[in-house]
ZAGUDREN-767382 format. One line per 5 residues: their letters; for each residue z, x negated, y of C-alpha. Coordinates in steps of 0.2 Angstrom, whole numbers. Layout:
residues N
A) Z X Y  ...
//
This chain:
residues 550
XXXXX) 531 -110 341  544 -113 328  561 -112 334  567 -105 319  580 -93 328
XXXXX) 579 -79 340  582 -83 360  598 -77 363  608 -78 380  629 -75 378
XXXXX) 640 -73 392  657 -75 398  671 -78 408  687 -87 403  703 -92 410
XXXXX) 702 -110 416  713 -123 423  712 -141 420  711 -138 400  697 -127 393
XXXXX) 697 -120 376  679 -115 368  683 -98 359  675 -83 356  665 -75 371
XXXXX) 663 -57 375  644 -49 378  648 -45 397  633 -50 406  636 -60 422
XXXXX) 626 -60 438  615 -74 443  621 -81 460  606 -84 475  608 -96 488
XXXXX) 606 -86 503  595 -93 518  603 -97 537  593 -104 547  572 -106 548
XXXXX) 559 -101 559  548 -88 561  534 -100 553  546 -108 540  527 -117 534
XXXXX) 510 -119 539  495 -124 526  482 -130 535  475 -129 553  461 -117 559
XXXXX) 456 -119 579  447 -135 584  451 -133 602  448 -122 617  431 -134 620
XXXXX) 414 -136 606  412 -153 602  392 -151 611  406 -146 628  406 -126 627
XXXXX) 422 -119 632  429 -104 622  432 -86 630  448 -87 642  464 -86 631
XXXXX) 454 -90 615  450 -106 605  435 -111 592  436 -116 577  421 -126 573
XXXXX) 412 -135 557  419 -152 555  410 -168 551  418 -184 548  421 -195 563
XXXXX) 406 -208 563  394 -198 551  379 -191 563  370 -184 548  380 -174 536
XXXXX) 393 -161 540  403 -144 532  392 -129 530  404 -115 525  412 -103 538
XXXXX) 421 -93 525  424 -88 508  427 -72 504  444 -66 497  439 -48 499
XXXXX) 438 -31 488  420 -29 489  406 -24 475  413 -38 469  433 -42 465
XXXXX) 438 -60 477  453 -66 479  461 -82 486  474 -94 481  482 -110 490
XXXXX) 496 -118 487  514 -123 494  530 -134 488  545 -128 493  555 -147 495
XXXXX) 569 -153 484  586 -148 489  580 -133 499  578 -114 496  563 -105 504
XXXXX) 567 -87 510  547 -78 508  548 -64 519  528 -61 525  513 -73 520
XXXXX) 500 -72 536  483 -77 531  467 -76 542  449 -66 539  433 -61 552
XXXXX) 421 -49 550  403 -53 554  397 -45 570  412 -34 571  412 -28 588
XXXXX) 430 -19 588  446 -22 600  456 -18 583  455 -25 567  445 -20 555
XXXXX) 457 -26 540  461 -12 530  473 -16 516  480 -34 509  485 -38 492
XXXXX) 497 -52 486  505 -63 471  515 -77 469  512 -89 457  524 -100 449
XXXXX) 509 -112 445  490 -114 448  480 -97 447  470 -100 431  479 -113 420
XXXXX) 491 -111 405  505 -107 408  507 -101 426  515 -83 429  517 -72 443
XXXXX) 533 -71 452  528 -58 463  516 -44 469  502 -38 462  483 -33 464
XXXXX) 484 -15 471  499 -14 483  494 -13 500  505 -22 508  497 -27 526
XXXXX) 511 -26 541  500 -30 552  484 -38 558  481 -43 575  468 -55 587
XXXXX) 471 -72 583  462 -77 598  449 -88 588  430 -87 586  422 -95 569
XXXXX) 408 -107 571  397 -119 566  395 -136 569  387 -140 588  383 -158 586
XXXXX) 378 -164 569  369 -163 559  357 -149 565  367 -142 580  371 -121 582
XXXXX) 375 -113 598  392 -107 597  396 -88 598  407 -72 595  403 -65 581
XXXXX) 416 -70 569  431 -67 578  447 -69 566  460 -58 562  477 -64 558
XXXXX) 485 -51 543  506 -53 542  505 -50 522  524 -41 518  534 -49 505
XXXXX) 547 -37 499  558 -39 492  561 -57 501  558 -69 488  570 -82 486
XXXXX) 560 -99 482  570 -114 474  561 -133 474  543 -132 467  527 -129 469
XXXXX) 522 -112 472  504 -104 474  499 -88 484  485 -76 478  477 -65 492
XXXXX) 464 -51 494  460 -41 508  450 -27 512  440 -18 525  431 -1 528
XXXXX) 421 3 515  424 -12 506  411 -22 518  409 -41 516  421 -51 525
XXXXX) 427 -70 524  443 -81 525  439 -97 538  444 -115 528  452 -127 534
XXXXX) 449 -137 549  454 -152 555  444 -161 570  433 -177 564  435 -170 546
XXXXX) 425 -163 533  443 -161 521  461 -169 519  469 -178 503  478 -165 492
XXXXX) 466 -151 499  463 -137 481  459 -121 489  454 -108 474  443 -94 474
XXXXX) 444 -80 460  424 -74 460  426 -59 449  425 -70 430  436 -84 435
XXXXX) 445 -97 447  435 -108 452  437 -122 468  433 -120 485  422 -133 490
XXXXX) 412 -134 506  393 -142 499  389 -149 516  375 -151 526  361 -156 520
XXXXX) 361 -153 504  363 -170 501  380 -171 506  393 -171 493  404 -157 489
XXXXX) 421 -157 497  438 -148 492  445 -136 506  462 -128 509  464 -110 517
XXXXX) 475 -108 531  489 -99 527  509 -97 535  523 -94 528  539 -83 538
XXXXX) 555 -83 531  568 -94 532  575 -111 524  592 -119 519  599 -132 511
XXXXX) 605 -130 492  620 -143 485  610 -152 473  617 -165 460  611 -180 464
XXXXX) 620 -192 452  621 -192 435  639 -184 428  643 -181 445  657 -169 441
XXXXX) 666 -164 457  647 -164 470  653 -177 479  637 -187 475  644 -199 464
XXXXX) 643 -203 446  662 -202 440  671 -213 426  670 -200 410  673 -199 392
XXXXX) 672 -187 379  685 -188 365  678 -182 348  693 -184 338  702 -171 348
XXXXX) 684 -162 359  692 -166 375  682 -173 392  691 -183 402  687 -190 420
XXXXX) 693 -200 434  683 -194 451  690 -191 466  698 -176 462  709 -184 453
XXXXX) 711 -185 436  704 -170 423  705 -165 406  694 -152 396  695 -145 379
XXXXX) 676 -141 375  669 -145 357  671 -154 340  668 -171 334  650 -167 331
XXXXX) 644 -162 344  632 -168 356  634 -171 374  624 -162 388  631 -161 404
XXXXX) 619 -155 418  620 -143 435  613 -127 426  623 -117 438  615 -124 455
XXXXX) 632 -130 463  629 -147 466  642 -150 454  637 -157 433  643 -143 419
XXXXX) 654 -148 404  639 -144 391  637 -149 374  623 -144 359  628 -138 342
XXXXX) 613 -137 330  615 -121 321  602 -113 311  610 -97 310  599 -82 318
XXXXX) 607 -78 335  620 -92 335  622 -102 352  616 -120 351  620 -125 368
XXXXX) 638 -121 376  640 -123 392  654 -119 405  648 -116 422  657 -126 436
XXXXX) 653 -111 450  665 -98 442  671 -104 426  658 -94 416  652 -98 397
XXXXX) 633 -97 393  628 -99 375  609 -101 371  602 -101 353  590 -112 359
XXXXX) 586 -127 345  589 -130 327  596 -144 316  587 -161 320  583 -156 339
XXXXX) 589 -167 352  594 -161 368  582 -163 386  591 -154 398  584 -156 415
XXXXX) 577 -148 429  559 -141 423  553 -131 435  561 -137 453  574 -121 456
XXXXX) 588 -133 456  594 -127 439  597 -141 423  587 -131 412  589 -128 394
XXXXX) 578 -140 382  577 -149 367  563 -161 360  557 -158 339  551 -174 333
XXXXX) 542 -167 320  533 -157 330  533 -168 346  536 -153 356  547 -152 371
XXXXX) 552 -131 370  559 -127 389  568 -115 393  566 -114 410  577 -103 422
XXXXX) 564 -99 434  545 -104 423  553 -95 405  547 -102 388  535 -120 391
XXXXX) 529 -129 376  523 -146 378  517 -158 363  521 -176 367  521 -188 352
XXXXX) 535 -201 351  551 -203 345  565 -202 359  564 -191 374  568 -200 393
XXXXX) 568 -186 404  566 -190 423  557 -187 440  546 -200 440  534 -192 452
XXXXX) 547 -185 465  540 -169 464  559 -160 461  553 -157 442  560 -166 429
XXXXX) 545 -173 417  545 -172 398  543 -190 394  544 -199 378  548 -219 374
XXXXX) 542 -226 358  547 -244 354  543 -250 372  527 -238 375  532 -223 389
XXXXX) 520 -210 387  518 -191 395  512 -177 407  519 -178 425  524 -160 432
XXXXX) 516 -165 450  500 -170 440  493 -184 428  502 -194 417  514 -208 415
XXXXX) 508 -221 403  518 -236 402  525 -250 394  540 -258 394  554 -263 380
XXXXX) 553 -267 362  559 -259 344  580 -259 347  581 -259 365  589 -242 373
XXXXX) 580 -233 387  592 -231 402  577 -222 413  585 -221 432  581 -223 451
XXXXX) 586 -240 451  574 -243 469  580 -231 479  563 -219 480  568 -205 473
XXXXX) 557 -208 457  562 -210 441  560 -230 435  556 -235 417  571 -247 411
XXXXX) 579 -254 394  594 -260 389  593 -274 375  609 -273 367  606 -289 357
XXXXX) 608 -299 374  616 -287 388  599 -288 397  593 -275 408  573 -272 412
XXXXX) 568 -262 424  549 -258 431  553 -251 450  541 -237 455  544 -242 473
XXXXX) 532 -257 470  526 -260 450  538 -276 451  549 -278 435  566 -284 438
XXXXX) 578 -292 425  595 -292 424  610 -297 414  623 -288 412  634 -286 397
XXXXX) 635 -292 378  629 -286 363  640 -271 357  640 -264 374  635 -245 378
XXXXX) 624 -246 394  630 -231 405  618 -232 424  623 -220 435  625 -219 455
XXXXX) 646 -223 454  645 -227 475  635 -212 480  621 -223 488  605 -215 482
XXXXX) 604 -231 469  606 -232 452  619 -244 448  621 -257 432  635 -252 422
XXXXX) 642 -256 404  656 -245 392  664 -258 381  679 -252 373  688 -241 384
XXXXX) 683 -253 399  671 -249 414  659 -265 421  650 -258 435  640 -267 446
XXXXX) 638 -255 462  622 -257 472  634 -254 491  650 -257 484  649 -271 472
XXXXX) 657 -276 455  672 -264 448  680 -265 433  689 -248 427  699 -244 413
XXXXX) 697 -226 405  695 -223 387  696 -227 371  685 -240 358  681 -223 348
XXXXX) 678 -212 366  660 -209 368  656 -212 390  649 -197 398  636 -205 408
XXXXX) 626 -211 393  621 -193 389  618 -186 405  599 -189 413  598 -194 430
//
């Protein structure tokens, strides 16, 4: 990585009313603000089941007050079935340990107070549990790939609360296709892993890491995943660390024959959940959940904006700076933010005055001929700091949660957008109509849509919550848009030549609208509300809108 400057984070508070001024800004550090959780349940989640029922499917009833949880085939298939009682995820001779994923959804922070996972020992006779010792970590990614990093825990802490009978027997299949006799020997234990301190989760994808341990470090195994008339379930990616490396957890049926399936370990999660203000629309200033009429002034480095709190004036810039406005603070509410290429070691690059409580962050974070990609890496709720290097095709992230991510994708202007729904923003690139890059929730987008000239005005024009590929040909005021919702490409027009394109969701219904700056005047074409024409600014005033991503 070149980014030619130390990282350097500068903080402050200032005295602000309707008028800002940038100025000098002391070292003071501030503290970071945690949405705190206020309601959830004792199982905020659940990763996949483990008993089958109180009855095998050959018609033996469990022991009173217990349940089996028998191999699975697929409902239909007579001949080939799952094979694999348990994995081990145990201290042993050899070093196992287990990982399985969870997402924590947009617009919500997870509360991570214990992680319950499940083990049996074979042939254990005991009343208690023979577990031992528990070991845990939280990944901010997949165990194993580039750039994942723990969050939380470790590999020696024992930090087991509790393990207790969870009233289920392991077995193997009674039907297909060789049939077993079902039986006690693998009775599980259900281990309440502690996590403390409580980890506070924004949106994202998340992985747990667990090891557990018995008496003498003796074999034991974690069930998999069962669901009756089954052999495994769509997104199922269960990892086992086998002492080298991570490598899946695949069931190889039975017979041999059979192909290998992906399983998922059962795991809960208990802690709590609650709803996190969340900007929704682009330039959406007050967190009312609509995009508001802005312009930024760079004759006099003054934002101006009509929402409905009124009307508002700040003083925050020059007349070369570049505009990026984001939620970096989590408040629901869009930042006045604006990028300063400055190749001087330690100086700030990115501005930005927090809405929450009126605090200034500068980051030296990009250099002369960087473009600005703010948006929301990692799924915490945060506008993340980000720029894209053409000459280097790299996208360097900041992330407030993930840290430092560096991702090389050719092209010549960034479109940042969700255009998986997965709560992350994906580092995408648009080159003369080709759309091209890696999707956070996995794959990539690879399309085509625009020519040389035409402006990409990426948005969630369907309603999905996925980011849509679209351009705006300013030759003609047409728009173009591919909807995710259904792969159908709608064409509209709207506006003239000389007009700057400015989407954004003005009515607050979930939908990108059409919507055109042309010399101080506002056309915009509300999806609910309908046709509005608005005017606010000036020919030489440069529309907010346009600079924020969606």
């Amino acid at each position: 990585m070149n980014l030619r400057k130390s990282l350097r984070l500068i903080t402050g508070v200032l005295a602000i009313g309707t008028l800002a001024i940038l100025c000098l800004w002391s070292a003071t550090d501030t503290t970071a603000k945690t949405a705190v959780s206020t309601v959830g349940s004792p199982y905020l989640y659940d990763n996949a089941p483990l008993p089958s029922g109180t009855m095998t499917e050959s018609g033996v009833a469990a022991p009173t007050g217990t349940q089996w949880s028998e191999l699975q085939h697929d409902t239909g298939n007579t001949t080939e079935a799952n094979t694999t009682l348990g994995t081990s995820c145990s201290l042993t001779t050899t070093v196992f340990r287990c990982a399985d994923d969870f997402t924590v959804p947009a617009g919500q922070t997870w509360t991570i107070d214990q992680v319950v996972t499940f083990a049996y020992q074979t042939g254990f006779t005991g009343t208690t549990s023979p577990i031992t010792a528990a070991t845990l970590q939280i990944w901010s990614g997949r165990p194993g790939d580039s750039g994942s990093s723990i969050i939380f825990g470790d590999t020696t802490t024992n930090r087991l609360a509790t393990s207790t009978d969870a009233l289920t027997y392991r077995i193997g299949g009674t039907v297909v296709p060789a049939p077993s006799t079902p039986g006690t020997t693998r009775k599980v234990w259900q281990n309440n892993i502690n996590v403390s301190p409580a980890q506070v989760l924004g949106p994202g994808t998340y992985w747990v890491d667990f090891q557990t341990a018995v008496a003498a470090n003796a074999a034991h195994f974690a069930p998999l995943g069962t669901v009756v008339g089954s052999r495994t379930q769509p997104g199922w990616n269960g990892r086992q660390w086998n002492g080298t490396a991570w490598t899946d957890a695949l069931d190889a049926g039975n017979p041999a024959s059979a192909p290998d399936v992906q399983m998922d370990f059962p795991f809960k999660l208990v802690g709590t959940s609650s709803s996190v203000p969340t900007a929704t629309s682009r330039a959406d200033f007050d967190g009312d959940g609509k995009t508001d009429v802005a312009v930024y002034r760079p004759s006099e480095g003054n934002w101006y904006r009509q929402s409905g709190g009124g009307f508002v004036a700040v003083h925050w810039g020059i007349e070369t700076d570049v505009l990026a406005p984001a939620d970096y603070d989590d408040d629901g509410k869009a930042d006045v933010a604006i990028f300063r290429a400055n190749d001087t070691e330690g100086a700030a690059d990115f501005y930005i005055l927090n809405s929450s409580d009126l605090t200034l962050k500068g980051y030296a974070w990009g250099s002369t001929g960087d473009v600005p990609t703010v948006g929301d890496f990692d799924g915490d709720g945060k506008a993340d700091v980000a720029i894209y290097r053409s000459s280097e095709s790299n996208f360097y992230i900041l992330g407030s949660t993930s840290g430092l991510v560096v991702t090389n994708v050719p092209g010549t202007t960034p479109v940042i957008g969700d255009y998986d729904n997965d709560g992350k923003s994906d580092p995408i690139t648009y080159t003369n109509g080709t759309w091209a890059g890696p999707l956070s929730g996995g794959g990539v987008l690879s399309g085509v849509l625009g020519a040389a000239g035409d402006i990409p005005v990426q948005g969630d024009f369907d309603g999905d919550s996925k980011t849509d590929i679209a351009v705006f040909r300013p030759s003609d005021g047409t728009w173009y848009i591919v909807r995710s919702s259904d792969s159908q490409t709608s064409v509209f027009q709207f506006g003239a030549s000389g007009d700057v394109p400015v989407p954004g969701d003005y009515d607050g219904d979930g939908t990108e609208d059409l919507a055109i700056y042309r010399g101080g005047t506002w056309w915009i074409n509300r999806s609910t509300a309908g046709l509005t024409v608005v005017p606010f600014g000036l020919a030489s005033d440069k529309p907010v809108p346009a600079s924020a991503n969606p």
